[in-house]
C-alpha positions, 0 to 999 in steps of 0.5 A: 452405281454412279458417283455420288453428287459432289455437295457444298454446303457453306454455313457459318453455323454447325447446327445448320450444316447438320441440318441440311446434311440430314435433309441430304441424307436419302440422297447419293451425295458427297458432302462437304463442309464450310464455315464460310465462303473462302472454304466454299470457294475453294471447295467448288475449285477442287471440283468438290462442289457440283451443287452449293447450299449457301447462306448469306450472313458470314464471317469473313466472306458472306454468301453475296460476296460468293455469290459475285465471284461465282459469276465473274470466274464462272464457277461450275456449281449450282447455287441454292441459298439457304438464309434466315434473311427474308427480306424480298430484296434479299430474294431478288439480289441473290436471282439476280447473282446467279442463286437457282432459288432461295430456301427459308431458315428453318427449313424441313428435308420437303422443301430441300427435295422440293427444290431439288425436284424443281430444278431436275437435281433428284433425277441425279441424286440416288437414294442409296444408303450412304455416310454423311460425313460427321461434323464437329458435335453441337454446342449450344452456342451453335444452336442459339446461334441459329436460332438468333439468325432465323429471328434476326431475318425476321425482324430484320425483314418487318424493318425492311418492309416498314422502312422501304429500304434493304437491311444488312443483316450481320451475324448474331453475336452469341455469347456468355457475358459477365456483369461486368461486361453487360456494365461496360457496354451500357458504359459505352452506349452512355460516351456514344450518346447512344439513345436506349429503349429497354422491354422486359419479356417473359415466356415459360421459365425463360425471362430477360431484357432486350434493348435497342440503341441508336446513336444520336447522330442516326436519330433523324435520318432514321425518323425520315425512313419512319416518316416521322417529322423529326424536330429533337424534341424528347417526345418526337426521339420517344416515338421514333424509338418506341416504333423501332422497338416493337418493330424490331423485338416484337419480330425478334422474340416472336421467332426466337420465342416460337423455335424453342415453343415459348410465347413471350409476353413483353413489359411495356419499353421505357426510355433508359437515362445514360447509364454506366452501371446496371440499377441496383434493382438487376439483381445479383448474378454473375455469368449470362447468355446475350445475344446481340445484332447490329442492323445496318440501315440505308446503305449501312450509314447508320445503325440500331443495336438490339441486345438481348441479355437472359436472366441467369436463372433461364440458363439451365431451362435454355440448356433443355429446351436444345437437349432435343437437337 
């Protein structure tokens, strides 16, 4: 029997290294883990890493960043990227650095074998009955932070595709939220002068708010992007808004919306005032789930903020629709 292939696969989230580890599974392989790319690195220098999975949006280093010092050390793996960042400049970036291709978030065990195949790697991998080593268990901020990123690249990559300019796309921050907290960043949003736009949305037993929020110094050059003739009037600042956000939650629910077999309808947005306190018509609640993305725009000069905040009572159907991961 041969060796088993050496592996790599570099992903910030447990969900999806698990996920490409069970795609692997037919496979003679020798898996192993990393959270993000320093660990991926050093995983390929130990000879641990004949062929790299690799995603893009990471902390501490992110895939590009592998991706560059791969190349300049001339590192002995192959590279696959495996993002849920969709942008065609993403795609050309990452050729361009040396990836062999570029695998789609989310992804089916077909479309890893068939990139394999392409580049001749199954010839090499040998179906034989073998463990893949265990990961931690899924938590659930694992799988909704997966399942935040695929959403991100989508709405990530309609804003491109609109604006005629790259997206940096950072990783989703997930996490439960106290009113308090969701107070004290409306807070913040109102010192910032930070414009907001607010849809309600519904799906199932699944509701909650998303707004989008965008610093006044950032309102007209976002507007040139747009092509929107930008003259600081209320009604011209209401467009300009009112665009990004069916651009950027439109693309986000719908995504987010069709991993969990939702269809989410939406409210109409409306023009938040400067607040720093929830109106008294929130409700009472105490604990949530929200989800938030800064998307870097032009060269990461400027930015809009979309954060999701669930209804408490959507807690426990959230909690279900995952129990089949």
């Amino acid at each position: 029997m041969s060796n088993p292939i050496p592996v790599v696969i570099c992903d910030d989230s447990n969900l999806a290294r698990k996920q490409m580890s069970k795609a692997l599974s037919r496979w003679h392989v020798d898996i192993t883990y990393a959270e993000h790319g320093l660990t991926a690195l050093e995983a390929i220098r130990s000879g641990q890493g004949d062929v790299l999975f690799l995603d893009l949006n990471m902390p501490i280093m992110d895939g590009y960043q592998v991706l560059e010092r791969i190349r300049k050390d001339d590192m002995p793996t192959m590279v696959i990227v495996v993002s849920g960042d969709i942008q065609p400049e993403a795609y050309r970036q990452v050729l361009k650095l040396g990836a062999l291709d570029f695998i789609r978030k989310p992804f089916t065990e077909d479309e890893v074998a068939a990139v394999l195949r392409r580049f001749g790697l199954l010839q090499e991998l040998e179906q034989e009955d073998h463990a893949i080593p265990e990961d931690r268990a899924v938590e659930l901020p694992d799988y909704y932070q997966e399942i935040a990123n695929v959403a991100m690249g989508k709405a990530g990559d309609r804003l491109a595709r609109l604006l005629g300019t790259f997206v940096h796309l950072p990783v989703p921050q997930v996490q439960t939220v106290t009113r308090t907290q969701v107070e004290s960043r409306l807070k913040e949003a109102a010192d910032e002068q930070r414009r907001i736009v607010s849809q309600g949305f519904v799906g199932a037993e699944v509701a909650g708010e998303a707004m989008l929020s965008l610093p006044q110094e950032s309102l007209e050059p976002v507007a040139e992007l747009l092509n929107i003739e930008f003259n600081g009037t209320p009604e011209v600042v209401n467009e300009l808004l009112m665009d990004l956000s069916n651009i950027l939650i439109g693309a986000f629910l719908k995504t987010f919306g069709k991993q969990l077999d939702i269809e989410f309808s939406c409210g109409t947005p409306v023009l938040l005032p400067p607040m720093k306190s929830l109106p008294s018509d929130a409700g009472s609640w105490e604990k949530t789930l929200s989800i938030t993305i800064d998307y870097g725009l032009n060269e990461q000069r400027h930015s809009c903020e979309l954060m999701l905040v669930f209804s408490e009572a959507s807690l426990e159907p959230l909690q279900r629709l995952s129990s089949f991961f």
